[in-house]
C-alpha positions as CSV (number, residue, x, y, z in Angstrom):
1,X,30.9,55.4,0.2
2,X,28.8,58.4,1.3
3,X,27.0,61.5,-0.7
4,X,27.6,64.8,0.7
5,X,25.5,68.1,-0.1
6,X,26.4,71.4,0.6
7,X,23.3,74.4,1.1
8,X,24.6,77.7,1.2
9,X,22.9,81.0,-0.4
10,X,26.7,82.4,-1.3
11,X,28.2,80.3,-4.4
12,X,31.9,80.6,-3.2
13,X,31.2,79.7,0.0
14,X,29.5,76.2,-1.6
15,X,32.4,75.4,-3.8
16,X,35.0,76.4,-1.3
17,X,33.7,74.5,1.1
18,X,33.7,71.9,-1.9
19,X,37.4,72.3,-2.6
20,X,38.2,71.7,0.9
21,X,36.5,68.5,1.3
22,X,38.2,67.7,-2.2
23,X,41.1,68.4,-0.8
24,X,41.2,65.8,2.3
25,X,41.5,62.9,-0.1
26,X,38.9,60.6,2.0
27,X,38.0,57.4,-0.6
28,X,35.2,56.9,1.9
29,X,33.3,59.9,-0.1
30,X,32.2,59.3,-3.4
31,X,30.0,62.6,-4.9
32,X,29.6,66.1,-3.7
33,X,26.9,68.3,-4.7
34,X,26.2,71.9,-4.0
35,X,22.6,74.1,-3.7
36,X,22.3,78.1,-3.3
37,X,19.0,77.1,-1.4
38,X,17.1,75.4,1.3
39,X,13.9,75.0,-1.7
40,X,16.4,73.3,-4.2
41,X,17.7,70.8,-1.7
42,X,14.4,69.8,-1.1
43,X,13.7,69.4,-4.7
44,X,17.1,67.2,-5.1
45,X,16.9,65.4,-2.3
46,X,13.8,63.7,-3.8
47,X,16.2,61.6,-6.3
48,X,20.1,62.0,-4.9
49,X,20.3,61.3,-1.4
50,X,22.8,62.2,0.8
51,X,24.4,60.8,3.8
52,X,25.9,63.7,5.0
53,X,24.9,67.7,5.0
54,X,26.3,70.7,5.3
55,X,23.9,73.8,5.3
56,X,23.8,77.3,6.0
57,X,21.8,78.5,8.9
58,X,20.8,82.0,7.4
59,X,19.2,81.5,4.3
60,X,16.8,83.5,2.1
61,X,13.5,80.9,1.7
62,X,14.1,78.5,3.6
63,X,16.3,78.4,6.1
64,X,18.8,75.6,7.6
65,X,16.5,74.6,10.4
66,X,13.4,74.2,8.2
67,X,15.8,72.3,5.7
68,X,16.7,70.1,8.7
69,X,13.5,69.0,9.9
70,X,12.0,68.8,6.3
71,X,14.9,66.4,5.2
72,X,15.7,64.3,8.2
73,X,11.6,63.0,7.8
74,X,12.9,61.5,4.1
75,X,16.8,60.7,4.3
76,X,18.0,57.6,5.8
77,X,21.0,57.5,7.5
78,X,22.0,61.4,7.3
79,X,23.9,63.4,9.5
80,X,23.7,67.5,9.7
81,X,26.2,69.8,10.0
82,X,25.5,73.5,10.2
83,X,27.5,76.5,8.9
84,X,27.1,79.6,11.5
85,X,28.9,83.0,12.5
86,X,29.9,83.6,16.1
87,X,26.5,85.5,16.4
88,X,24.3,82.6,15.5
89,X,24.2,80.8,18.8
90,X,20.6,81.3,19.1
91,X,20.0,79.5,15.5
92,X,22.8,77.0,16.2
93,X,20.8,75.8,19.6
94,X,17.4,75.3,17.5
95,X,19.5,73.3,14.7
96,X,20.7,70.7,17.6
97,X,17.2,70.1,18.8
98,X,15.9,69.3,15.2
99,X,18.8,67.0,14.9
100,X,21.6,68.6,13.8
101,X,25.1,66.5,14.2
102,X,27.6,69.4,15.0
103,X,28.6,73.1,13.6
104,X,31.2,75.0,11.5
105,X,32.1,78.7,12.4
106,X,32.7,80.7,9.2
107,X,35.6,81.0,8.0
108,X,35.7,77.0,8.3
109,X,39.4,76.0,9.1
110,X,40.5,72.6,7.4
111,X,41.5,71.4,10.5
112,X,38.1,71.6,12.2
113,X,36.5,70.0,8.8
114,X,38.4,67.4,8.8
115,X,37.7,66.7,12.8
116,X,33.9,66.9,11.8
117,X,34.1,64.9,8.6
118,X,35.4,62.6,10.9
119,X,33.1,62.5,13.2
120,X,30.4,62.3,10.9
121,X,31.6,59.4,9.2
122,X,32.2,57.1,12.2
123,X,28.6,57.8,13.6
124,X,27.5,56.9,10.3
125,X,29.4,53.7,10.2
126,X,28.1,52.9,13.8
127,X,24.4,53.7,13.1
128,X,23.8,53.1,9.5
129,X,21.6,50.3,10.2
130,X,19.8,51.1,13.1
131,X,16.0,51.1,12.7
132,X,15.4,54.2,14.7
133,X,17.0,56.6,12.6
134,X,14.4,55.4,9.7
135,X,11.4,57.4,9.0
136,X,10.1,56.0,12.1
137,X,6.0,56.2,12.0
138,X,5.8,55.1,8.2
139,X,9.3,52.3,8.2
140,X,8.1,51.2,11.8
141,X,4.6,50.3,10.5
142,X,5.1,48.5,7.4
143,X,8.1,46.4,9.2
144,X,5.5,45.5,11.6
145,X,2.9,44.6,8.8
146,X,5.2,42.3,6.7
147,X,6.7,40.9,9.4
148,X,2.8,39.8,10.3
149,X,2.2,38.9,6.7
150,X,4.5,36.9,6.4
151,X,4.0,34.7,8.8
152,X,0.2,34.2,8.6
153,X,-1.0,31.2,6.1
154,X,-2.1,32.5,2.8
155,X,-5.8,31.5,3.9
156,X,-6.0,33.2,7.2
157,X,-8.1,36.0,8.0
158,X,-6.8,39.5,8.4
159,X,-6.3,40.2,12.5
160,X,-8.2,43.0,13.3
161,X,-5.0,44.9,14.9
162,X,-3.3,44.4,11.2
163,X,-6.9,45.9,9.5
164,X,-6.8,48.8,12.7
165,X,-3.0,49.8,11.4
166,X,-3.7,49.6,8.0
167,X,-6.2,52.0,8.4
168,X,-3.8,54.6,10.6
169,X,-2.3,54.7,7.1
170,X,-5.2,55.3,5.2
171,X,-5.6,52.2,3.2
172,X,-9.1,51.3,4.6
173,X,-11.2,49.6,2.0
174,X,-9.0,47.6,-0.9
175,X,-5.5,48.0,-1.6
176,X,-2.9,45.8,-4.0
177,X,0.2,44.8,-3.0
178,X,3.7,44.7,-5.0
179,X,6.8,42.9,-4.4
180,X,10.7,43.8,-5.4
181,X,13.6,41.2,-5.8
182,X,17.0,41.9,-6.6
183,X,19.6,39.8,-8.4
184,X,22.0,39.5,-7.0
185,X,20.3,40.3,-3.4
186,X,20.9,44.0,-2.1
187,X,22.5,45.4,1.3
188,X,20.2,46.5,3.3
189,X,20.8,50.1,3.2
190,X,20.6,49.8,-0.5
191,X,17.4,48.6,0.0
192,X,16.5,51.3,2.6
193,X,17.4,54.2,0.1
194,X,14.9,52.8,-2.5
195,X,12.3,52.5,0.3
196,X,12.8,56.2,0.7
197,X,12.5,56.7,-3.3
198,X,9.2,55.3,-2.8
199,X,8.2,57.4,-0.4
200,X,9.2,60.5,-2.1
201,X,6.9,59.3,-4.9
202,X,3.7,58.6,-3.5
203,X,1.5,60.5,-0.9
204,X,0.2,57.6,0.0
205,X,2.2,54.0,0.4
206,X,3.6,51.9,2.9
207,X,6.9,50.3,2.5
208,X,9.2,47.3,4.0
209,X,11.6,45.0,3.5
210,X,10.7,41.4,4.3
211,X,12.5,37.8,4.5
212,X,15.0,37.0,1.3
213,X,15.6,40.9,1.1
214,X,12.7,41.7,-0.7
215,X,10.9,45.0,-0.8
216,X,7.3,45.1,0.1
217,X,4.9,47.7,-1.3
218,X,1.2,47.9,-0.1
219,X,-0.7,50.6,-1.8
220,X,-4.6,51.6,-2.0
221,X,-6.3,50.2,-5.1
222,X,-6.9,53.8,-6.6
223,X,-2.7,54.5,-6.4
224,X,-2.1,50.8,-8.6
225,X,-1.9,52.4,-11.8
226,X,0.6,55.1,-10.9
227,X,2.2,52.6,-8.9
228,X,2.2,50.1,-12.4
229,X,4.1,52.5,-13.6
230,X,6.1,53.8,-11.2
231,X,7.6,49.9,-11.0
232,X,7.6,49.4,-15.5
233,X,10.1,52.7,-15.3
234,X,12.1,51.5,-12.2
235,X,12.8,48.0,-13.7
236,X,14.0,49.8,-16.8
237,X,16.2,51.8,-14.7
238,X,17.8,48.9,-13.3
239,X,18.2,46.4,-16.3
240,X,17.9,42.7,-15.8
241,X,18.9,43.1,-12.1
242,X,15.2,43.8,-10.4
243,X,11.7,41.9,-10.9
244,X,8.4,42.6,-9.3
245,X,5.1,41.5,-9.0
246,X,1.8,43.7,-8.6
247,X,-1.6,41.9,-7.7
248,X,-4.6,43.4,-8.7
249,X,-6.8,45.4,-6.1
250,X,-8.4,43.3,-3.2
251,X,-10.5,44.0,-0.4
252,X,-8.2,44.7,2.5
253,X,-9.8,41.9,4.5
254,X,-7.9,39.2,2.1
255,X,-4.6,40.9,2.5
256,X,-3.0,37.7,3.7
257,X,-4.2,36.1,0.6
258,X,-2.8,38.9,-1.4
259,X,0.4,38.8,0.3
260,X,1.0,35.2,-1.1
261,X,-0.5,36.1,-4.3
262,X,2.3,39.1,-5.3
263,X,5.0,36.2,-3.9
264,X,3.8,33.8,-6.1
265,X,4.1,35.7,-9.5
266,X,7.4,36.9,-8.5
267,X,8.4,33.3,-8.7
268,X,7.9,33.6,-12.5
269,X,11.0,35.2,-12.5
270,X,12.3,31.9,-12.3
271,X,11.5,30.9,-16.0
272,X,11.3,34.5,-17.6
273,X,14.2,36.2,-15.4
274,X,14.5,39.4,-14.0
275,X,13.7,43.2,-15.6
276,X,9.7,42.4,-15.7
277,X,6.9,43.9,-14.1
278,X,4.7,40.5,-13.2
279,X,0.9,41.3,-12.9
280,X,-1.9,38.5,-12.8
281,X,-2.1,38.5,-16.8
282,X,1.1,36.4,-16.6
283,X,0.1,34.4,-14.0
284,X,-3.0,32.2,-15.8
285,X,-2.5,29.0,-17.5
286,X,-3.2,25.1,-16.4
287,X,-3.4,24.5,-13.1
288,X,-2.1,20.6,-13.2
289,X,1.5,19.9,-14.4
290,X,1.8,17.3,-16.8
291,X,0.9,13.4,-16.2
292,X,4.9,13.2,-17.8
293,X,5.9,14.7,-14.8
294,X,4.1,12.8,-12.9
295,X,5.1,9.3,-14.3
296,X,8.8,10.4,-13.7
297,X,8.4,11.0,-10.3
298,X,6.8,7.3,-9.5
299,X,9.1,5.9,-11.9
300,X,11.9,7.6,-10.3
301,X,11.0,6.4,-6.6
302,X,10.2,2.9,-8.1
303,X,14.0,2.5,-9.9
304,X,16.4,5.0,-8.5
305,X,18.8,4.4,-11.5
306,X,16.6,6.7,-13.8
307,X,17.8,9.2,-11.3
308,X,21.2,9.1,-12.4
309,X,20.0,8.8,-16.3
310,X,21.5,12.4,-17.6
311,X,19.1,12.5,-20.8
312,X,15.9,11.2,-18.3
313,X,16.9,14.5,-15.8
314,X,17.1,16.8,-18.9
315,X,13.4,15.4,-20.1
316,X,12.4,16.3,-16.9
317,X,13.6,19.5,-16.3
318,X,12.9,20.7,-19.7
319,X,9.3,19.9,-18.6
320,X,9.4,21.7,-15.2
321,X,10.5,24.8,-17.3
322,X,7.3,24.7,-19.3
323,X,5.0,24.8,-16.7
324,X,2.7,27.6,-16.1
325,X,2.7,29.2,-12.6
326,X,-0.4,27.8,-10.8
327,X,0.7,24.2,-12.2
328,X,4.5,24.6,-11.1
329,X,3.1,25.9,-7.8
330,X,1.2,22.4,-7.7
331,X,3.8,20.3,-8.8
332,X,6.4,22.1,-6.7
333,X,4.4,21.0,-3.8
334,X,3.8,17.7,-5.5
335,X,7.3,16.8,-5.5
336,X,8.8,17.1,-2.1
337,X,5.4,15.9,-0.7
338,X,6.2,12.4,-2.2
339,X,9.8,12.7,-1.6
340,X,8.8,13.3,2.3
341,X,6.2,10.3,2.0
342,X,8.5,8.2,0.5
343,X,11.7,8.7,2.7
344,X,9.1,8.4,6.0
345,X,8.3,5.5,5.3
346,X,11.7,3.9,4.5
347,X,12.6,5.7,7.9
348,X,15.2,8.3,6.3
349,X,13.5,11.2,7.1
350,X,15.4,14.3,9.1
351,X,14.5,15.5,12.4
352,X,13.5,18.9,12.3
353,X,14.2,19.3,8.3
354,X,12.1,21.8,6.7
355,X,11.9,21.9,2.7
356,X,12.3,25.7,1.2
357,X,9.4,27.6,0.0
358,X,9.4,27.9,-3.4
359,X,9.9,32.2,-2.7
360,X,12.8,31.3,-1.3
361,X,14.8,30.5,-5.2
362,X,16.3,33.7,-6.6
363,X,17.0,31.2,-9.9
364,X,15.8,29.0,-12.4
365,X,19.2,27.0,-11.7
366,X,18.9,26.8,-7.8
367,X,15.3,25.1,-8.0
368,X,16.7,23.1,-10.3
369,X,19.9,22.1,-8.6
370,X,17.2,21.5,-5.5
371,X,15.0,19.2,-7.3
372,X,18.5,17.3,-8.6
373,X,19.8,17.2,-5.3
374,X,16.8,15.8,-3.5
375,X,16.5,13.2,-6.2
376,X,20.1,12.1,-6.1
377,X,19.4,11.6,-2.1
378,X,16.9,9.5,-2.5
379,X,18.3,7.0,-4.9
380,X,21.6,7.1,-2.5
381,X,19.5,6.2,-0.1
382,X,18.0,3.8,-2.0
383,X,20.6,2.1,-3.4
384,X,22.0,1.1,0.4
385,X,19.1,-1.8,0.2
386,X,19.9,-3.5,-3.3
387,X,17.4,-6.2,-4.2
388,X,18.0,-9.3,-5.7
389,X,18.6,-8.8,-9.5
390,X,15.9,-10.4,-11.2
391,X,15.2,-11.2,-15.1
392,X,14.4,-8.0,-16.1
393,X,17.3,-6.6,-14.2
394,X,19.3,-8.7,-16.2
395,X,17.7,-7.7,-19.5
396,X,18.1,-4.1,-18.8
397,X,22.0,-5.1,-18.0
398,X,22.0,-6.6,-21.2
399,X,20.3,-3.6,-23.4
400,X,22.7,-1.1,-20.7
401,X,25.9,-2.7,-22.8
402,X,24.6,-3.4,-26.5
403,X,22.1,-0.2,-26.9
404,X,24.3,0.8,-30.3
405,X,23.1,-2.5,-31.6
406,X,20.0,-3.4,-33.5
407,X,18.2,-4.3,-30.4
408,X,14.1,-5.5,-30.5
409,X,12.1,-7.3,-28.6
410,X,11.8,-10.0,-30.4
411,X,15.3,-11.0,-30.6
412,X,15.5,-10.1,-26.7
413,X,13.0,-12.4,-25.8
414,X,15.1,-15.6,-28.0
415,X,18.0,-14.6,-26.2
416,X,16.4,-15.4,-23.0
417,X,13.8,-17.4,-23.6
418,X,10.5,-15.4,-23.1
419,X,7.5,-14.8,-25.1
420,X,7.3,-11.8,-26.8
421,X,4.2,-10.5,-24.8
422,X,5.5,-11.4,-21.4
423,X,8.9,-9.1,-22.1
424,X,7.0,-6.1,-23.2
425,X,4.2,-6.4,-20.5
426,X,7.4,-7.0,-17.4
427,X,9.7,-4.7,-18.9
428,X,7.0,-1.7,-18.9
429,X,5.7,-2.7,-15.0
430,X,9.7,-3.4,-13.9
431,X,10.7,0.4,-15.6
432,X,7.9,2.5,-15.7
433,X,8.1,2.6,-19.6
434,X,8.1,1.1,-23.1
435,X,11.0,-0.5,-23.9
436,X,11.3,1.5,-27.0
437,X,11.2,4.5,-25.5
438,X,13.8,3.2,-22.3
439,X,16.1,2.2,-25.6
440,X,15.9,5.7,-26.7
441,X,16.6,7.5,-23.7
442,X,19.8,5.5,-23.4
443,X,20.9,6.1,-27.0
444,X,20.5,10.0,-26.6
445,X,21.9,9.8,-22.8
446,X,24.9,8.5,-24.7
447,X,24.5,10.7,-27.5
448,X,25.1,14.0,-25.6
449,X,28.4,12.7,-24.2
450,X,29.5,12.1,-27.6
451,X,28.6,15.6,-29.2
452,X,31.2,17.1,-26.3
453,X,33.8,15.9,-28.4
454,X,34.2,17.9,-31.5
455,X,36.7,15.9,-33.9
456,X,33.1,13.5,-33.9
457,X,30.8,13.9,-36.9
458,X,27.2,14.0,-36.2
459,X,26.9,11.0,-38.3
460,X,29.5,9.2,-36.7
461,X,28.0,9.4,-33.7
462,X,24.5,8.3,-35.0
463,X,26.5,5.0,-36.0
464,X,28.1,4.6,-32.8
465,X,24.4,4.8,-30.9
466,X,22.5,2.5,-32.8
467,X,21.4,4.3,-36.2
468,X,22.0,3.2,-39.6
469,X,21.5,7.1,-40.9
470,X,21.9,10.5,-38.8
471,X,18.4,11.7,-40.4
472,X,16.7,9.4,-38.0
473,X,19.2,10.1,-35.3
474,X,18.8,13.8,-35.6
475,X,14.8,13.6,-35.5
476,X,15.0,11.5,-32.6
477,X,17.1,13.5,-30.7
478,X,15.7,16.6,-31.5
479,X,12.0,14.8,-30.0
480,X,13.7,14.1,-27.2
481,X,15.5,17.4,-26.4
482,X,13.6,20.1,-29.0
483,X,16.9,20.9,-30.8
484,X,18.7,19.8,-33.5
485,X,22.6,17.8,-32.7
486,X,24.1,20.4,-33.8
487,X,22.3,23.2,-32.4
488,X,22.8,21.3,-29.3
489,X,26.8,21.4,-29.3
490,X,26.6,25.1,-30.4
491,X,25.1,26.4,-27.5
């Protein structure tokens, strides 16, 4: 769908023109707008932005060649189209060289419109995305300098060509750099058309897009403020669909380290979703994830079933939720690094596989669903070498079928003939955990697939996993989950 503006100094000359274009019926145009001159194009152009222009040659002010060249330095794609009299061949010739796309003789026939409109169109649907019609010194620049950013390791020093570059733009001493994601991810001419929003805004800035469709923003230190808030009113524009991240002013040396820095708090998006300005205020906290995390991933590796456990995956992925960035960022790395260990030396792992940067989720639900899935391939791969069933895998058979009964350890170890110390010791070691607390895990496991069904009581269902009164079950479950039963099958 294309914008088209009209700049003409005679009003029915603007809306005729209007009416004709009306008239055609093309669905491929979606708003017209008129101007009575050169001056109040250049003032709208700085928020609507056309694709396509028609202007006047002779105009009072400014006329259609200055309009050209001012407008075709801040639209992206646009194509020109001048409005002459036979006697303007002189102006018509200076409107081609500053890149006008054809020309209308007044009176403008419908026919020839319609040939031009045409013409227009199908250059614009051949060209829209072709870098060299971009504001080429400033988009040229800053797709070089993300492209090098992001590809150099967070702790690498600046080149000296990047610093040399950086400086052509004016950002010499320290600068801050923002980020921009989009939910769902944008076109990339939608992106380009709010790179160009940007630099109608600032005197200053440089401007790219970057891996994952992501806008990149680098700024000089003494421009963050304005740009704070240039981004606070921008997300509010846009709702829930946009989140950034602004880091605070660093010396340009560290820009790789900066870089990685505005990446990593957009990833809070994650947790706290889109339509938020992240700055390094939200990015504090603990910087180790919890030692609960941590026993569930060696108790996971050491007995694959707990994999497959729907209340132990909820436990843990209630606790990933609550983690502060720098710890997430730890554990993240945490968890596939023992994955890889694990599955190298079992012999499982993948030529060639690379695990995704933690960037790279757009979702709470996709690194979720990724820390599932890996999980789930490990214990299939695991369970293709079964081990002798021993005692304990016996006992844990046993509990597995008679969990709604009134199950201790005592009466466990008379049923098979162990002392009451040996069970508890072997069952913790064998499962990673108390038997108490594996007991309860089962009961609630079981628990939620019995709230699904709705002609259940709540206390009907405490009965049928094991407790006498649904006081006890409802405080259990809500330890275990941090909501009550029913608040559970409500939401």
């Amino acid at each position: 769908m294309y914008h088209i503006l009209i700049v003409d100094d005679e009003y029915y000359i603007c809306e005729g023109l209007k009416a004709q274009i009306l008239q055609l019926s093309r669905t491929d145009i979606c708003e017209i707008r008129t101007c009575l001159s050169g001056e109040e194009a250049l003032l709208l152009c700085q928020t609507y932005k056309p694709q396509i222009i028609f202007t006047d040659i002779k105009m009072e002010g400014m006329d259609g060649i200055s309009l050209i060249h001012a407008l075709s330095q801040k639209l992206h794609p646009v194509q020109f189209v001048v409005l002459s009299g036979y006697d303007d061949f002189h102006y018509v010739r200076g409107a081609f060289q500053n890149g006008a796309a054809d020309y209308l003789l007044k009176p403008i026939l419908t026919e020839d419109l319609a040939k031009i409109l045409s013409s227009v169109i199908d250059s614009l649907n051949g060209h829209s995305i072709n870098p060299d019609r971009l504001r080429k010194p400033l988009f040229q620049l800053s797709a070089d300098i993300f492209r090098e950013l992001s590809g150099l390791p967070a702790e690498a020093a600046a080149p000296q060509f990047l610093l040399d570059s950086l400086a052509e733009a004016g950002i010499r001493d320290s600068c801050c750099i923002a980020v921009l994601a989009f939910s769902p991810p944008q076109p990339y001419e939608a992106l380009i058309r709010q790179i160009n929003v940007l630099y109608d805004s600032f005197e200053q800035l440089l401007a790219g897009t970057f891996s994952g469709g992501k806008i990149g923003i680098l700024c000089p230190a003494q421009a963050r403020e304005f740009l704070a808030s240039f981004l606070a009113s921008h997300l509010t524009s846009c709702g829930t669909l946009t989140a950034a991240s602004l880091t605070d002013p660093m010396p340009v040396s560290h820009i790789s380290q900066q870089f990685r820095r505005a990446n990593e708090l957009l990833c809070l998006r994650l947790f706290h979703g889109y339509g938020r300005l992240f700055t390094e205020t939200d990015g504090g906290g603990a910087q180790d994830f919890t030692p609960r995390l941590k026993h569930f991933m060696t108790s996971s590796l050491d007995n694959p079933s707990l994999i497959s456990s729907q209340a132990q995956r909820l436990v843990f992925l209630r606790e990933a939720r609550k983690l502060p960035l720098p710890a997430l960022l730890r554990f993240y790395s945490y968890f596939n690094n023992i994955l890889d260990i694990t599955m190298s030396d079992n012999g499982w792992t993948e030529t060639g596989r690379e695990n995704p940067s933690l960037f790279d989720f757009t979702q709470a639900k996709d690194l979720e669903d990724y820390f599932c899935s890996r999980l789930e391939e490990y214990a299939a791969r695991k369970s293709t070498r079964p081990e002798s069933p021993g005692s304990m895998e016996m006992i844990k058979k046993y509990v597995d079928a008679h969990y709604m009964e009134n199950l201790t350890l005592a009466n466990l170890a008379d049923r098979f003939f162990m002392s009451y110390s040996y069970l508890s010791k072997s069952f913790h070691k064998s499962f990673h955990m108390p038997f108490q607390q594996y007991l309860l895990m089962l009961r609630m496991e079981h628990a939620l697939e019995l709230l699904k069904d709705p002609d259940l009581t709540v206390q009907q269902i405490a009965a049928r996993v094991g407790y006498e009164n649904a006081f006890n079950f409802s405080r259990s479950f809500k330890a275990q989950y941090g909501v009550s039963p029913s608040h559970f099958r409500n939401t």
